[in-house]
C-alpha positions, 0 to 999 in steps of 0.5 A: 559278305562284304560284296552283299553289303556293298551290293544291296547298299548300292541297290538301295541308292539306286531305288533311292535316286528313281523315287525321288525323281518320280516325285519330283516329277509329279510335283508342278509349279502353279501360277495363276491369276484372279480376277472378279466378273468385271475383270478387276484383279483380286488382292488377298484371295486366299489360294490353297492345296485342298486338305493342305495347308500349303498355300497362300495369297494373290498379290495386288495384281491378283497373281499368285504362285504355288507348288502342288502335286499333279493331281491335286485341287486348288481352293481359291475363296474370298469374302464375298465370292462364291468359292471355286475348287479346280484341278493344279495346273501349270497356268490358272485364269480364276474368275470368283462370282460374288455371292449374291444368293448369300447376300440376299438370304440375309437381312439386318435386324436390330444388333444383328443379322438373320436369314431371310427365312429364319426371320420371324418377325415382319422385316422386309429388305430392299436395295435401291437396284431393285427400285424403279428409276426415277430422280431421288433427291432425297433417301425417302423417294426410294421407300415411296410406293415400294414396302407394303405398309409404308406410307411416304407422304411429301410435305409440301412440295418444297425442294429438299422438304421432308416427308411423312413417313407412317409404317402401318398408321400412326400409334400416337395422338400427340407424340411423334408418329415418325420410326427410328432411324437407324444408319450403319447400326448407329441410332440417329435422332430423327428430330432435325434441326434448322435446313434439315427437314429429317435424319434421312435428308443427311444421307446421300441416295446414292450411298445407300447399300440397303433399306430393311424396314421392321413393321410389327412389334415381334421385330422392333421390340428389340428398340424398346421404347423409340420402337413404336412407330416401326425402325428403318435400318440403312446400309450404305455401300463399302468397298471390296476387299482385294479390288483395284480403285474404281471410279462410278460416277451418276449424274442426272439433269430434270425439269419440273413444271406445274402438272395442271393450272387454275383456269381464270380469266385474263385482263379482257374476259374480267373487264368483259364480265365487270361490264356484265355487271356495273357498266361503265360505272366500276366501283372502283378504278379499272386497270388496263394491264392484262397479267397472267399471275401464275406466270409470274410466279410459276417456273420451268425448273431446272435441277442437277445431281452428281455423284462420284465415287472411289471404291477398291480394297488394299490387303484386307482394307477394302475402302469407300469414299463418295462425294455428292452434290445437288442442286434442285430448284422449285417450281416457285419462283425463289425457291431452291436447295442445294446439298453437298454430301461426303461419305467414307467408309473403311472396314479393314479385318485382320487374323484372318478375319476375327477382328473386323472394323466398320468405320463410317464417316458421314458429312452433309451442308444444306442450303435452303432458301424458302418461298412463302407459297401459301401467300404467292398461290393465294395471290396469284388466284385473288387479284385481278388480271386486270393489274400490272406487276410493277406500279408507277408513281408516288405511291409505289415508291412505298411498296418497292416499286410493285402495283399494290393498292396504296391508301394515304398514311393518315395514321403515321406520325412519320412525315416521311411515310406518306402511303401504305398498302390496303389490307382489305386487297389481295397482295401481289404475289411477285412481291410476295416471294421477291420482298421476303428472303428466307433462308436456312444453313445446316451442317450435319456430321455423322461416324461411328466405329464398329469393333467385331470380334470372332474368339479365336478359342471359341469361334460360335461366339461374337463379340461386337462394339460400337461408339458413335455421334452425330453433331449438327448445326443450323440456322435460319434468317429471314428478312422481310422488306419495309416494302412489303404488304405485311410489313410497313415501315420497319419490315422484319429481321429474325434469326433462329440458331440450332445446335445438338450432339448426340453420343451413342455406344453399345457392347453385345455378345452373339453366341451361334450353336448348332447341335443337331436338329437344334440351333441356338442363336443368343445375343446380350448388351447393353447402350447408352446414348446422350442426346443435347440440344441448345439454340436461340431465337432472335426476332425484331424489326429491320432497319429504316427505310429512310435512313437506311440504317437498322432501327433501335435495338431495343426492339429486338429480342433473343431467346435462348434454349438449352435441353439434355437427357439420357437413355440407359438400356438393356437387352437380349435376343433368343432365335432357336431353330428346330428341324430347320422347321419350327421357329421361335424369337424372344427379345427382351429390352429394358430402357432407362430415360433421364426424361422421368422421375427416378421413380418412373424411370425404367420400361420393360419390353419384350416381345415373342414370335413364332413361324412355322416353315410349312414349305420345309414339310416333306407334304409340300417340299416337293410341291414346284408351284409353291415356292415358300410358304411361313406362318408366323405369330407375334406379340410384343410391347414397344414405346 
């Protein structure tokens, strides 16, 4: 008995030993490295045994190691990769794609996104890399001529001036006609101040990710009472989680001249043609000079841009920080714009992406100095060719040294002031830009937080949060010669101050479900949003030409300024998905302004829409040459 025992205790021993040695063999060690399409390394790529949860993550080199069983498949995944499955081996070399299928199905609409096909309201998504090429000075260029039914129209030409922007026509006669702006899911208000034309003149082109335009009132509706004139939301760029530093750097160097000129006669064809009709005897004194007026105040100009970038990601903080300066130069003489621009964004995410942050900071100084092209244009097509730029003489001491028709200052009481210029002929246009200095400084500061939270007990509900503000600054000041042609004596002196902050925070809940043929997509929140506004207007007369010295300052006047008020607001969202087929929308938002009595104070708007996926019909799914057809239908009530 006890030589069995010992026997089958040995056997076991020994069956024991080769098991284990069969095991171990199948087990290897696996060591890889991850990097992106552009060859950069990827930090915190989660790396895992397929139906496992053995595992773990790249190092800042991309690197990683595991142990596996021969046989067994690796998932190696990141947010913004196409997720790769492949079978455990000693030595690995990942490439992840980014997932730009995913990127593009997916659109942002108001506190939230949607895919492109679910959409029922009109929303139309566009990124800069899909646009033409050309020079955009300023974010309104890049919508220019590329979304149906918007209209972009350059104000006047004037270097960083704003824009006209009309989605599908005006809906006002008297208020603003211009959309909403909303900036990093931060509702910016689009009244600008001194040297900013508009809200879009403080983002820099290159920092824009995406442009999504909301156009009928299904879509903006969920804006509620600033929706009418249709919402622009822009995206602007963030960086890559896992990424290593990379610099990007843009530049460009344009000329611009003038496309087409007056055809006017020169000095000898006018003197010709008043020999035609007076003779020898003028009517009044004929000059000999022969001045191309359009020359004198047209230019070549010449404008620069530049733009760098530093954009990467630590271990789940991917970070972006940009910086920009333009300087563009107007084909009127004196006329320029110069703009500095500072971005940065960082959008760390933690316990395994439940909790994300979007952290966004934005600054832009302006620097404008106006022309008074209406009066130079007009000039330079009204006087003669026949008249010199610069003038000799007495009398041109008293219009700083341009021709200009002088006539005796009987009128003056001043001893000293013996000519002035004769209002009944046209100005000089040189003297009209280079006796009239105005210019304007603005500062604008944007930033806002963004809080998303995933339940952890409860993953298809969102939570988000936001706070954010916006302060700006500007002044204008305008000196105007004692030369001049439209200010005798005294000349001009006028300063004009702006300031506002605005203070924006909004909380809603996103509740996502799928059950079977159904799914459901609800959201509910809430904002508040305050809006101040203060400035002053100081305008008098300059100072003496003789002595030198400003005049009494009992001739100058200041008048100041000072504005508030608030907006309350409620709001909610129902998308509900049947069959992958049939869609329906509704939004509804309440909103309270400070702006009326507390009798009228709150306005109601909801909105409805329908679409019906026709190309998911199994008449047409298989129809190649259609490649989507939707119906939709919407009704709602905006500002």
């Amino acid at each position: 008995m006890k030589r069995n025992l010992m026997f089958k205790v040995l056997l076991m021993l020994v069956v024991g030993c080769f098991l284990s040695i069969d095991a171990f063999a199948q087990q290897i060690a696996v060591k890889g490295l991850v990097k992106d399409t552009t060859g950069e390394p990827i930090i915190g790529a989660n790396v895992v045994v397929k139906g496992t949860t053995n595992g773990t993550i790249t190092d800042f080199d991309g690197n990683f190691q595991l142990n596996a069983n021969k046989g067994d498949i690796i998932i190696i995944s990141f947010i913004g990769y196409q997720a790769q499955e492949v079978p455990a081996a000693p030595s690995l070399n990942i490439i992840l794609r980014d997932d730009s299928q995913m990127l593009q199905d997916v659109v942002v609409i108001g506190y939230g996104t949607v895919k492109k096909n679910d959409a029922t309201g009109s929303v139309t998504a566009i990124k800069p890399d899909q646009l033409s090429k050309g020079i955009t000075t300023n974010a309104q260029d890049m919508l220019s001529g590329k979304v149906a039914g918007v209209s972009v129209i350059s104000n006047d030409g004037t270097p960083g001036s704003g824009a006209q922007i009309r989605i599908r026509g005006g809906s006002s006669l008297n208020a603003s006609n211009d959309p909403l702006l909303v900036i990093d899911g931060l509702a910016i208000d689009n009244q600008g101040i001194k040297g900013m034309s508009n809200g879009l003149s403080m983002v820099n082109p290159e920092d824009i990710e995406t442009f999504t335009v909301l156009k009928d009132a299904s879509a903006t509706a969920i804006y509620g009472s600033r929706a009418s004139n249709g919402v622009i939301i822009i995206t602007t760029k963030k960086g890559k989680n896992g990424q290593a530093p990379k610099i990007n750097y843009n530049g460009s160097i344009s000329m611009a001249t003038t496309q087409k000129r007056y055809d006017v006669l020169d000095g000898n064809e006018y003197r010709a043609y008043a020999q035609q009709l007076w003779g020898d005897k003028y009517p009044a004194p004929m000059d000999t000079a022969n001045t191309d007026w359009q020359d004198q105040i047209f230019r070549t100009a010449v404008s620069t841009d530049h733009h760098v970038s530093i954009t990467g990601g630590f271990k789940n903080v991917p970070y972006r920080v940009s910086l920009g300066y333009t300087r563009e130069n107007g084909i009127i003489k004196t006329s320029n714009f110069q703009r500095m621009t500072a971005a940065v964004n960082l959008a760390p995410s933690f316990f395994n992406d439940h909790l994300k942050f979007n952290i966004n900071a934005k600054y832009m100084n302006g620097k404008n100095r106006y022309a008074d092209s209406g009066a130079a244009v007009g000039g330079a097509l009204s006087i003669a060719p026949t008249h010199p730029v610069y003038g000799e003489g007495e009398a041109y001491q008293f219009s700083g040294g341009y021709w200009q028709d002088m006539q005796s200052a009987k009128d003056f009481s001043d001893e000293n002031w013996k000519y002035t210029t004769n209002k009944n002929t046209p100005q000089n246009p040189l003297a009209a830009l280079e006796q009239r200095d105005k210019r304007a400084n603005s500062n604008d500061f944007v930033g806002n937080v963004e809080v998303d939270y995933k339940v952890h007990f409860l993953p298809d509900l969102r939570l988000h949060a936001s706070i954010g503000g916006e302060y700006a600054e500007g002044n204008e000041h305008e000196i105007v010669s004692p030369y001049s042609y439209t200010n005798n004596y005294y000349g001009w002196d006028g300063m004009s101050t702006q300031y506002k902050y605005n203070i924006s925070y909004n909380a809603y809940a996103q509740y996502i479900k799928s059950l079977g043929a159904h799914d459901f997509d609800i959201m509910v929140g809430g904002e508040e949003q305050h809006f101040h506004r203060n400035g002053a207007d100081g305008v008098g007369q300059g100072w003496d030409p003789y002595k030198g010295t400003p005049v009494d300052q009992a001739l100058h006047s200041q008048k100041a300024t000072a504005t508030r008020n608030t907006l309350v607001s409620f709001f909610g969202r129902l998308n509900y998905s049947l069959l992958n087929r049939y869609l329906f929308t509704f939004t509804m938002r309440w909103d309270g302004s400070s702006r009326f009595s507390s009798d009228n104070r709150w306005g109601t708007f909801p909105s409805l829409a329908l679409g019906w996926k026709v190309k998911e019909e199994s008449f047409l799914r298989n129809v190649n040459f259609l490649s989507d057809l939707k119906l939709r239908l919407g009704w709602g009530i905006t500002g």
